[in-house]
N, CA, C and O atoms as a Tripos MOL2 file, in Angstrom:
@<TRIPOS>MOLECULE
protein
  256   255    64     0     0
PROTEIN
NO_CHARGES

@<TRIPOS>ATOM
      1 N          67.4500   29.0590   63.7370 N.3       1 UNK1
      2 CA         67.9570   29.9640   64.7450 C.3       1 UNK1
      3 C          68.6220   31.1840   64.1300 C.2       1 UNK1
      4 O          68.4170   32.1820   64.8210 O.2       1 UNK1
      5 N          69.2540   31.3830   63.1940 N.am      2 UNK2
      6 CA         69.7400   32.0390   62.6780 C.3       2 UNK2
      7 C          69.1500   33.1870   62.2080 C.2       2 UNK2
      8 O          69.5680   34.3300   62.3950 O.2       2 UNK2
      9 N          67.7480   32.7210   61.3260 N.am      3 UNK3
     10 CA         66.7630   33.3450   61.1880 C.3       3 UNK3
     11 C          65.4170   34.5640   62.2890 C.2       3 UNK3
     12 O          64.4810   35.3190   62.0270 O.2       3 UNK3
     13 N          66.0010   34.1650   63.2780 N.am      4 UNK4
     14 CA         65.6150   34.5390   64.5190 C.3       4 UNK4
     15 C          66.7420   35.5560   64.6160 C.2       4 UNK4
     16 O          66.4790   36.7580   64.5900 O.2       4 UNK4
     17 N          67.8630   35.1530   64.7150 N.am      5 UNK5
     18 CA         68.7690   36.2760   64.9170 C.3       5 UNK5
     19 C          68.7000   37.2300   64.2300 C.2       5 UNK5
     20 O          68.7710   38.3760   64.6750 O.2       5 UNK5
     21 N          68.5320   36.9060   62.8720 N.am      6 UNK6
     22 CA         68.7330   37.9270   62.1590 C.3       6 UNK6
     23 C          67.6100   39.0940   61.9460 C.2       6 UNK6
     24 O          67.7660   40.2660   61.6020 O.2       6 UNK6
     25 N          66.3530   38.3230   62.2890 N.am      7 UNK7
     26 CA         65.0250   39.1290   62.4450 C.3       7 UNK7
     27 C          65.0510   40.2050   63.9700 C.2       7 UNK7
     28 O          64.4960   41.2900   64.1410 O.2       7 UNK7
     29 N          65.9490   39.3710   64.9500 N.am      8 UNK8
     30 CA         65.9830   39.9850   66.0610 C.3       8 UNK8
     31 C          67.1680   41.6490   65.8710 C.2       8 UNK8
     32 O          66.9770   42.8050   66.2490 O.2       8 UNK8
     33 N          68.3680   40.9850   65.1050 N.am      9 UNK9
     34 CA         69.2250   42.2650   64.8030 C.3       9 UNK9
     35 C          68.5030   42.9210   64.2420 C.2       9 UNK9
     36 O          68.9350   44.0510   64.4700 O.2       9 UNK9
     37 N          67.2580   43.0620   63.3460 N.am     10 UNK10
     38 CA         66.5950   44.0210   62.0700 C.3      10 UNK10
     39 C          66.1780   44.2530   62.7240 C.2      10 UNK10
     40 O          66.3580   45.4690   62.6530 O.2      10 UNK10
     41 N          65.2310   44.0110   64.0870 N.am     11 UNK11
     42 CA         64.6740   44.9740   64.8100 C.3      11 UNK11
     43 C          65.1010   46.1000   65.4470 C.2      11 UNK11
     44 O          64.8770   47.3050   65.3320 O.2      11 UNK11
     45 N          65.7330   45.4480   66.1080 N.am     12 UNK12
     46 CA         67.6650   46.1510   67.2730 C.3      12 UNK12
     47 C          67.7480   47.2820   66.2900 C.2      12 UNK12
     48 O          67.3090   48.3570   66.6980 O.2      12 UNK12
     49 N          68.1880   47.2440   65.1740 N.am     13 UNK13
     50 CA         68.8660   47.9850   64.1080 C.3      13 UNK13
     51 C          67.5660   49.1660   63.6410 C.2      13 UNK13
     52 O          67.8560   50.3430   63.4270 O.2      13 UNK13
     53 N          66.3910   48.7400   63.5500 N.am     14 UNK14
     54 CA         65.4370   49.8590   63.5360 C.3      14 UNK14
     55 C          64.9400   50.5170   64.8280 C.2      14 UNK14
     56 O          64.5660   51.6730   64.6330 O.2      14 UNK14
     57 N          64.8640   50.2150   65.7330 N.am     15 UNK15
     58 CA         64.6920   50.4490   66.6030 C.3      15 UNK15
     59 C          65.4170   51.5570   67.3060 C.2      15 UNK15
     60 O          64.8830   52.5880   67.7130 O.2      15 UNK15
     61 N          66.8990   51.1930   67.4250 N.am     16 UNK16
     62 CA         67.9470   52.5120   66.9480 C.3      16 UNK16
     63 C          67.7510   53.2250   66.5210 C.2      16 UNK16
     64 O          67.7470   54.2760   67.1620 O.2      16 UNK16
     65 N          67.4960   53.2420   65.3890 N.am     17 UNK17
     66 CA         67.6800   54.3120   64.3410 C.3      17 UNK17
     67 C          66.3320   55.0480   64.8940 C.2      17 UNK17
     68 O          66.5900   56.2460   65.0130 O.2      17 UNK17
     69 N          65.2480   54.8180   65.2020 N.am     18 UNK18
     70 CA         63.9930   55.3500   65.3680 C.3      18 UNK18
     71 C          64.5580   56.0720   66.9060 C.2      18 UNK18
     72 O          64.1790   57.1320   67.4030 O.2      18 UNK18
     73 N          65.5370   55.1390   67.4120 N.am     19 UNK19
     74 CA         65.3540   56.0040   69.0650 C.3      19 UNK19
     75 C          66.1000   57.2430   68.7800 C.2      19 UNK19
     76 O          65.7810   58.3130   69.2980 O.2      19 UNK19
     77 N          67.1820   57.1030   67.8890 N.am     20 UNK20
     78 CA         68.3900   58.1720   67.1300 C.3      20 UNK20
     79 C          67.4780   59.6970   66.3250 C.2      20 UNK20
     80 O          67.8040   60.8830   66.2790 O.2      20 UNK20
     81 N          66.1100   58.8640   65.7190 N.am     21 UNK21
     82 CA         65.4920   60.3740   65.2490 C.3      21 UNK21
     83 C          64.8250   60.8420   66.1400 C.2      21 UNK21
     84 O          64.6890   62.0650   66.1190 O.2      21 UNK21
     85 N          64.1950   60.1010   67.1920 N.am     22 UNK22
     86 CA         63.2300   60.9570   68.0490 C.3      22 UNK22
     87 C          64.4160   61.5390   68.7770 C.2      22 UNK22
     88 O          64.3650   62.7370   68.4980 O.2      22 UNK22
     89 N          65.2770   61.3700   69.4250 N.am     23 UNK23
     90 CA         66.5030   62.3490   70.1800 C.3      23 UNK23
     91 C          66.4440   63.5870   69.2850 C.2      23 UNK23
     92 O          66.0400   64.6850   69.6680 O.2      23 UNK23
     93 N          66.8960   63.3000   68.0300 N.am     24 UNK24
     94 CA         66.7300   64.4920   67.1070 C.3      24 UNK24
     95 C          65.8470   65.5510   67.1790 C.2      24 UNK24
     96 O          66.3300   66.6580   67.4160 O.2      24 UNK24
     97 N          64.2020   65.4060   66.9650 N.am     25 UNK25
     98 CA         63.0960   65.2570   66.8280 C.3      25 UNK25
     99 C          63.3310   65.8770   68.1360 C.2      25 UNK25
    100 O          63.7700   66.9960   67.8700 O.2      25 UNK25
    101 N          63.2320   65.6580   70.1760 N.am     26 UNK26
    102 CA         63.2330   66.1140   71.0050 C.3      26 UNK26
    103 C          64.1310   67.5050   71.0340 C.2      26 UNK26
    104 O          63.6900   68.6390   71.2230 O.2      26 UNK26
    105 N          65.7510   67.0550   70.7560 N.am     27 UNK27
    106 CA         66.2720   68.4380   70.4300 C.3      27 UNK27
    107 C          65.6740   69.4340   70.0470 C.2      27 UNK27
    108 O          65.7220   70.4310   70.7670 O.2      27 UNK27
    109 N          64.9370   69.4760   68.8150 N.am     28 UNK28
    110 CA         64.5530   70.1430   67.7750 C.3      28 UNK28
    111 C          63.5380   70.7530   68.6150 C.2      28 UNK28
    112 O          63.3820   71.9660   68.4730 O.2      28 UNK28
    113 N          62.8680   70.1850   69.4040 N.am     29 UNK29
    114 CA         61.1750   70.6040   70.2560 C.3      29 UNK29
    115 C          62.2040   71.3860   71.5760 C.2      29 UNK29
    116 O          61.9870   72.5100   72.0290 O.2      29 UNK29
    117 N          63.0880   70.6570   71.9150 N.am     30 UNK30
    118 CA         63.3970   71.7660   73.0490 C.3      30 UNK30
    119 C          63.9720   73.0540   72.7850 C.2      30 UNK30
    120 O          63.7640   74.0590   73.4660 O.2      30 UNK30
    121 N          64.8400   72.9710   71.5800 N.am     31 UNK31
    122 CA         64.8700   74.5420   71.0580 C.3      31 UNK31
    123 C          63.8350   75.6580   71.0840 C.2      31 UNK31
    124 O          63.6180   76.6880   71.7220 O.2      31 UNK31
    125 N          63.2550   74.9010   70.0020 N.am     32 UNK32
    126 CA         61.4760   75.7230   69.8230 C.3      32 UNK32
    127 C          61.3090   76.2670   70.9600 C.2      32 UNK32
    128 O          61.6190   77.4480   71.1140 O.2      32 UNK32
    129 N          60.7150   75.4180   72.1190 N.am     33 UNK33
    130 CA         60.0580   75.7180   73.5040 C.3      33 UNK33
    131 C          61.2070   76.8770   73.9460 C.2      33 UNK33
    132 O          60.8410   77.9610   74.3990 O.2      33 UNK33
    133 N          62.6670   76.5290   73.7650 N.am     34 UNK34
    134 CA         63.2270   78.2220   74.7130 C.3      34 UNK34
    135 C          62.7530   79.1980   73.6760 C.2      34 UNK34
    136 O          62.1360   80.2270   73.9530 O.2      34 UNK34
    137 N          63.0890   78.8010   72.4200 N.am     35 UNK35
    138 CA         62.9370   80.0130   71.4350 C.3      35 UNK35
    139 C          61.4640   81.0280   71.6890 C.2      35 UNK35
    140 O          61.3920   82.2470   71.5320 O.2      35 UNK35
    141 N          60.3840   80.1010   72.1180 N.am     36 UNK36
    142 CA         59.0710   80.2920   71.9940 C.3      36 UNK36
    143 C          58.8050   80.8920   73.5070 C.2      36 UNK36
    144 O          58.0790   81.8840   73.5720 O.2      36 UNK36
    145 N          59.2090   80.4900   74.4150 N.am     37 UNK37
    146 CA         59.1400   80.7220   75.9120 C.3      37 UNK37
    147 C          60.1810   82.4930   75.5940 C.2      37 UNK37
    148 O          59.6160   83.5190   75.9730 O.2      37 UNK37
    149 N          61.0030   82.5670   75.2060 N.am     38 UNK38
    150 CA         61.5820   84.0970   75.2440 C.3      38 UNK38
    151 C          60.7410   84.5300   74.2970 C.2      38 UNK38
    152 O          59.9610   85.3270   74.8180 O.2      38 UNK38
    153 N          60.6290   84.4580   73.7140 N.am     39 UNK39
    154 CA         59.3010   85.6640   72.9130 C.3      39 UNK39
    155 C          58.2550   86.2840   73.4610 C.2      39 UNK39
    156 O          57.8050   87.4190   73.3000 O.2      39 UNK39
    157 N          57.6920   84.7330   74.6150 N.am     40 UNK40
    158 CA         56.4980   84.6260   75.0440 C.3      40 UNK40
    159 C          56.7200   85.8410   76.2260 C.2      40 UNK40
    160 O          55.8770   86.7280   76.3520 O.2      40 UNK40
    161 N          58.0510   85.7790   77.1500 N.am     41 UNK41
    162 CA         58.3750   86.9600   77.7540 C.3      41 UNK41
    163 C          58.8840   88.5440   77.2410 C.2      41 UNK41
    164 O          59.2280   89.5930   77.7850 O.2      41 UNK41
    165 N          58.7180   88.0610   75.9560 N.am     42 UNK42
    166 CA         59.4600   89.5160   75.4310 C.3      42 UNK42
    167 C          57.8830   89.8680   75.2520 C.2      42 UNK42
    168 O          57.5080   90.3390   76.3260 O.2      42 UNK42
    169 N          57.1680   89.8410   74.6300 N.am     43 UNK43
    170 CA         55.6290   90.2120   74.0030 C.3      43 UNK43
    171 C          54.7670   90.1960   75.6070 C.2      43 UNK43
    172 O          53.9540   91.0800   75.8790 O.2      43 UNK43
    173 N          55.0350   89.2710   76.3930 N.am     44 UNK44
    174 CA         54.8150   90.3410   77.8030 C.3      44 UNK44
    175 C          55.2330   91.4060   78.5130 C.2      44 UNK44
    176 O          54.4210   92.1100   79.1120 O.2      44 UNK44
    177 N          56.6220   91.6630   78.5300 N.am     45 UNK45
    178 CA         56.9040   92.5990   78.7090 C.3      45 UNK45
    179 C          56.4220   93.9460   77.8630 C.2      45 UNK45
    180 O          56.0830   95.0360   78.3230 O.2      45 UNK45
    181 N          56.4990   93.5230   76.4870 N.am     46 UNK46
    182 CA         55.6230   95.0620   76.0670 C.3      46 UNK46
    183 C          54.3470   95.0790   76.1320 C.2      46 UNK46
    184 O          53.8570   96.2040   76.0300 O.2      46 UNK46
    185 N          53.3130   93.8430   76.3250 N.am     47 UNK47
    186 CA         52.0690   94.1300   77.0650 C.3      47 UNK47
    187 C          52.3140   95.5250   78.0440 C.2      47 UNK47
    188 O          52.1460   96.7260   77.8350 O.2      47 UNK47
    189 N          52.7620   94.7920   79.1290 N.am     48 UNK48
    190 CA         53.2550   95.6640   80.2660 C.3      48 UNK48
    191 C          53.9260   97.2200   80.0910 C.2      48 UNK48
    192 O          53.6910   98.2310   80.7530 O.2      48 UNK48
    193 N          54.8760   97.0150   78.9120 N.am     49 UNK49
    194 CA         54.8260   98.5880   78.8660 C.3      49 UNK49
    195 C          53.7660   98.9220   77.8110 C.2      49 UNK49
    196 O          53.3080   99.8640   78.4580 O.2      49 UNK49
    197 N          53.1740   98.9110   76.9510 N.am     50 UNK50
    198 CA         51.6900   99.5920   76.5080 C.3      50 UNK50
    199 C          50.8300   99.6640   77.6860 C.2      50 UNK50
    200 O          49.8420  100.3950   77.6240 O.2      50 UNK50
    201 N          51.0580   99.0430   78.6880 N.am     51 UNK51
    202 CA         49.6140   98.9160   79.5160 C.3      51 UNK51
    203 C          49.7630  100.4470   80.1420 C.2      51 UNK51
    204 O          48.8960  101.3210   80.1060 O.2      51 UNK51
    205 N          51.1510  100.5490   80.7540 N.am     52 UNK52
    206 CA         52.0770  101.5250   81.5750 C.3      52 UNK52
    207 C          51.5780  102.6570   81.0890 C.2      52 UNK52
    208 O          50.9870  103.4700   81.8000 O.2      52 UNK52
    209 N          51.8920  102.8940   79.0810 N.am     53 UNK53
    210 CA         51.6220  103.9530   78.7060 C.3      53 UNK53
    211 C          50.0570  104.7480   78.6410 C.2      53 UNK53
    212 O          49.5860  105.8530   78.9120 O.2      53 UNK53
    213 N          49.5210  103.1950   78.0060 N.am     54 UNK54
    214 CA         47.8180  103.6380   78.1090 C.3      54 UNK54
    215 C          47.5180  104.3570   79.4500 C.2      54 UNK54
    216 O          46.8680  105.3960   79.3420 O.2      54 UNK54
    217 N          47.9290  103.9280   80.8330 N.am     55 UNK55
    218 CA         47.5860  104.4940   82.0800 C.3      55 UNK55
    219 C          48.1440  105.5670   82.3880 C.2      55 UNK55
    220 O          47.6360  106.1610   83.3390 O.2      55 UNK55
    221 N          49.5070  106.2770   81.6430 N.am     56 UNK56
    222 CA         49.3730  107.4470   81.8360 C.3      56 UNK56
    223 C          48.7020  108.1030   80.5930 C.2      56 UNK56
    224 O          47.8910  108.9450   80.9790 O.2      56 UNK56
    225 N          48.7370  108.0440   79.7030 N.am     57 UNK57
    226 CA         47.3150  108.5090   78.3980 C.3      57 UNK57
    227 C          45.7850  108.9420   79.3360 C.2      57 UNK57
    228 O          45.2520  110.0400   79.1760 O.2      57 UNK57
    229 N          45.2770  107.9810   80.2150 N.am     58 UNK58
    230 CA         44.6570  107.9070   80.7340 C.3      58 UNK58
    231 C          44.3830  109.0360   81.8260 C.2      58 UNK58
    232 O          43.4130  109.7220   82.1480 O.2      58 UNK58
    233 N          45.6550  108.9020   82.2220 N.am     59 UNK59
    234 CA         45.8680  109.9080   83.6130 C.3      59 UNK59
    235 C          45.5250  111.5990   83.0240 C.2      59 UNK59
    236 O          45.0170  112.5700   83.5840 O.2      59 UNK59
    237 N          45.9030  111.4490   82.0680 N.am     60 UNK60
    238 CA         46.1310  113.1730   81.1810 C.3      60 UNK60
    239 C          44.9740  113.3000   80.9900 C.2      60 UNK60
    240 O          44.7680  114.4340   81.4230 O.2      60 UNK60
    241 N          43.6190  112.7460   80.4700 N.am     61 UNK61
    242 CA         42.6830  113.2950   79.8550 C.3      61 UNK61
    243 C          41.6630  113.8630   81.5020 C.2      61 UNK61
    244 O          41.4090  113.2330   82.5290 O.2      61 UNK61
    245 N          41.4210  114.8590   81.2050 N.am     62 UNK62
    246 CA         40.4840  115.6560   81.7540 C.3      62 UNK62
    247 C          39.1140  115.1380   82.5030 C.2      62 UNK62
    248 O          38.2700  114.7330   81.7040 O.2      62 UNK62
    249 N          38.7950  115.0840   83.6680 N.am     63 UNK63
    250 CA         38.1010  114.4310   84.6460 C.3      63 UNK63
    251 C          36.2400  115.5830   83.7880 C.2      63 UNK63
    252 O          36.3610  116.7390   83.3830 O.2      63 UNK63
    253 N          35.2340  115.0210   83.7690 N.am     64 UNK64
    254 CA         33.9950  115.8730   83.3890 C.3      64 UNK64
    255 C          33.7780  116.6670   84.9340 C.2      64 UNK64
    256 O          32.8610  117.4730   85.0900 O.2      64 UNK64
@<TRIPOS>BOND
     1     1     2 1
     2     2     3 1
     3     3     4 2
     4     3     5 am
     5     5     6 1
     6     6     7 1
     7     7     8 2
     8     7     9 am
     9     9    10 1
    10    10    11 1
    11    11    12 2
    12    11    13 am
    13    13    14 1
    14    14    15 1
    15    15    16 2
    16    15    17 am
    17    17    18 1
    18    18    19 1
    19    19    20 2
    20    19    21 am
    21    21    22 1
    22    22    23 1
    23    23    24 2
    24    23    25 am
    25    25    26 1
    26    26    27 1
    27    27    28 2
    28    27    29 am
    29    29    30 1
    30    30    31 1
    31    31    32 2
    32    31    33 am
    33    33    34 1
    34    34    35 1
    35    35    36 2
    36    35    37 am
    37    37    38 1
    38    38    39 1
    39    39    40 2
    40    39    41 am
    41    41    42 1
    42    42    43 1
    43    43    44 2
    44    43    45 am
    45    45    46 1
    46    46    47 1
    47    47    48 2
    48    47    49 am
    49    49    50 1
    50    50    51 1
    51    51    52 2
    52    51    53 am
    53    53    54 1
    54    54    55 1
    55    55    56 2
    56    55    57 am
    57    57    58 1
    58    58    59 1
    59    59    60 2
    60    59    61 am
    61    61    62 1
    62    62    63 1
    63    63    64 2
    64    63    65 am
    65    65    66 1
    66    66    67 1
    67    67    68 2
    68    67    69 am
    69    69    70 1
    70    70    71 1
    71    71    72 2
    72    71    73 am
    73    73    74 1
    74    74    75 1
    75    75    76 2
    76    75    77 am
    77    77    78 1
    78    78    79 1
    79    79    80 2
    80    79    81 am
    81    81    82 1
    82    82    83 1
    83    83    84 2
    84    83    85 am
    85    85    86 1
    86    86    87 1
    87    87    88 2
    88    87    89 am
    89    89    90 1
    90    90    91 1
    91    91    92 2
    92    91    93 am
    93    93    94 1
    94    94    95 1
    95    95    96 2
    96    95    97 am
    97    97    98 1
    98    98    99 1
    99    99   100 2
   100    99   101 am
   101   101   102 1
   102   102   103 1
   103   103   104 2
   104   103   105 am
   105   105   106 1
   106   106   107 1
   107   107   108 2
   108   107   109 am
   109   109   110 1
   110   110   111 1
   111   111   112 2
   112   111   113 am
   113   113   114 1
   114   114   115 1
   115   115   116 2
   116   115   117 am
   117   117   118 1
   118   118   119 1
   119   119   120 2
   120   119   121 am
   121   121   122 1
   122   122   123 1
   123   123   124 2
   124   123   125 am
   125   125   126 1
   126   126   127 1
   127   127   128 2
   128   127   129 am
   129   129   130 1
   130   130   131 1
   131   131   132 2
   132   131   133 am
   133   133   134 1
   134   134   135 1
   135   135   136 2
   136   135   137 am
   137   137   138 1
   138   138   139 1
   139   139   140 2
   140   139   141 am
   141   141   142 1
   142   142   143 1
   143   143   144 2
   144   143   145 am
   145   145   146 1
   146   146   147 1
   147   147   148 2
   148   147   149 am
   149   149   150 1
   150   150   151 1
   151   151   152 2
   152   151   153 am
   153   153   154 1
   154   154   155 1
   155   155   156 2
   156   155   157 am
   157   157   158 1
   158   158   159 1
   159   159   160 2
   160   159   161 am
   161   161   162 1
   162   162   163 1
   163   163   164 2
   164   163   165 am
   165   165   166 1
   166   166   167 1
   167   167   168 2
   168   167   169 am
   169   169   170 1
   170   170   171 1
   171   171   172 2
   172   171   173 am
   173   173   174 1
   174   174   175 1
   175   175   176 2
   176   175   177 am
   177   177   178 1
   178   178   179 1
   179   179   180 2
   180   179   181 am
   181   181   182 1
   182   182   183 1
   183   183   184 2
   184   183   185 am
   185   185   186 1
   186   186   187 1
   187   187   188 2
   188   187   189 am
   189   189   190 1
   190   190   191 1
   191   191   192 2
   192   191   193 am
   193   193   194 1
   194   194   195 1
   195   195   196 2
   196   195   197 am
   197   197   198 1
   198   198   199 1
   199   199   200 2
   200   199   201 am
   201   201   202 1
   202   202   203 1
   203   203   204 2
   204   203   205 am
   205   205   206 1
   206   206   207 1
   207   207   208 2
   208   207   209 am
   209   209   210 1
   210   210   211 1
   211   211   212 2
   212   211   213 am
   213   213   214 1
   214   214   215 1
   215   215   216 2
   216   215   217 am
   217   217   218 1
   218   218   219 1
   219   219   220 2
   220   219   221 am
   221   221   222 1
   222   222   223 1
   223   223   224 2
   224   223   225 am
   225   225   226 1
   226   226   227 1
   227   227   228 2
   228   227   229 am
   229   229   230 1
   230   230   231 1
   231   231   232 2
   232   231   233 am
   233   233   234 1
   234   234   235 1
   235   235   236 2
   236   235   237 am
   237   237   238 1
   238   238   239 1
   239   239   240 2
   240   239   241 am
   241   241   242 1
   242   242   243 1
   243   243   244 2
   244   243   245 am
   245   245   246 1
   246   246   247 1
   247   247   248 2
   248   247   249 am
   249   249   250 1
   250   250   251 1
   251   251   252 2
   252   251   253 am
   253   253   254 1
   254   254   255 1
   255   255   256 2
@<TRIPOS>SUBSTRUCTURE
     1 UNK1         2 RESIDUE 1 A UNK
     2 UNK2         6 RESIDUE 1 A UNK
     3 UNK3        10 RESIDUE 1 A UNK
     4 UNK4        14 RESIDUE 1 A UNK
     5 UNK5        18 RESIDUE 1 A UNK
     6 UNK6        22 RESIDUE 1 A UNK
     7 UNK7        26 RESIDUE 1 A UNK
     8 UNK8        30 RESIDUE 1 A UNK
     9 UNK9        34 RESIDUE 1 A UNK
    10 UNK10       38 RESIDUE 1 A UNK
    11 UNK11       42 RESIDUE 1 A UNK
    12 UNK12       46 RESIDUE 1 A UNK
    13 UNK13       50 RESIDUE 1 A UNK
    14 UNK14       54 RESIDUE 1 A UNK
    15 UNK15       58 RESIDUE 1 A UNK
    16 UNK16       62 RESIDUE 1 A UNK
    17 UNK17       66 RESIDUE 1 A UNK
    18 UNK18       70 RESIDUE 1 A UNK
    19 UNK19       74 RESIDUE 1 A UNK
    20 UNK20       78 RESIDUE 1 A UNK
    21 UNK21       82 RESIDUE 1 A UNK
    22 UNK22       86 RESIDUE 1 A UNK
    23 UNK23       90 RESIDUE 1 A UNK
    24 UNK24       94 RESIDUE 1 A UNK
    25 UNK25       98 RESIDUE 1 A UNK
    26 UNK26      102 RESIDUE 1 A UNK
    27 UNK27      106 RESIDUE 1 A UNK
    28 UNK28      110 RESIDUE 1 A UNK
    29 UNK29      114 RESIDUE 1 A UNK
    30 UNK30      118 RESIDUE 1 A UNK
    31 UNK31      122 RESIDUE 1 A UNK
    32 UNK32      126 RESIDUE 1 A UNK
    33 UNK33      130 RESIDUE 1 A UNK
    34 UNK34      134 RESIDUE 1 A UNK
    35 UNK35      138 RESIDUE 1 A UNK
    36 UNK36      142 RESIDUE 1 A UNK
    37 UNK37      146 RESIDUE 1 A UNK
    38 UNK38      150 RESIDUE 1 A UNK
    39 UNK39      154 RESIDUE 1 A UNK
    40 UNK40      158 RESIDUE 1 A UNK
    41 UNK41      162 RESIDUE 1 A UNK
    42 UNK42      166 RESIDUE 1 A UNK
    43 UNK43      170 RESIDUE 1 A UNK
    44 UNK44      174 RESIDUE 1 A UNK
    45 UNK45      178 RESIDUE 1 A UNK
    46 UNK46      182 RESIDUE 1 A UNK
    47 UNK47      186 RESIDUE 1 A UNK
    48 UNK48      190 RESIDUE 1 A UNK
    49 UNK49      194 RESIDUE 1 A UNK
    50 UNK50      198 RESIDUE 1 A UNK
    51 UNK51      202 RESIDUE 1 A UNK
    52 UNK52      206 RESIDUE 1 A UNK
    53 UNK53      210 RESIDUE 1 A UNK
    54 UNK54      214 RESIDUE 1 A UNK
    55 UNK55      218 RESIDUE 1 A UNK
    56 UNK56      222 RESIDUE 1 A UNK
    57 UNK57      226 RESIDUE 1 A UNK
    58 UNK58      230 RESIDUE 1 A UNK
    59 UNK59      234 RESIDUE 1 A UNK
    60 UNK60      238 RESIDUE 1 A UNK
    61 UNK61      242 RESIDUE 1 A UNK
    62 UNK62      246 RESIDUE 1 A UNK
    63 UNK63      250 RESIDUE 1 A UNK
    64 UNK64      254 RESIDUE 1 A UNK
């Protein structure tokens, strides 16, 4: 019985520790994702203004 216990705590005890790095591991991914999600709106927004500018570039050149 003992032996059981003690195989059962070594599990318990890794098991932890594995649930302790993936928390880590999730942190780490939810940073990324804001970090990556504001970029993703910053590099749209200047889509949007190049697009702005090309269309007045556009507007200026001379009709045939």
């Amino acid at each position: 019985m003992d032996n059981d216990l003690a195989a059962l705590e070594q599990r318990l005890s890794t098991l932890l520790a594995h649930t302790r790095s993936l928390r880590v591991a999730n942190e780490t991914l939810r940073s990324e994702l804001a970090q990556m999600q504001a970029r993703n709106r910053e590099l749209a927004l200047r889509v949007q203004q190049a697009s702005v500018r090309l269309d007045a570039l556009l507007a200026r050149i001379p009709a045939e």
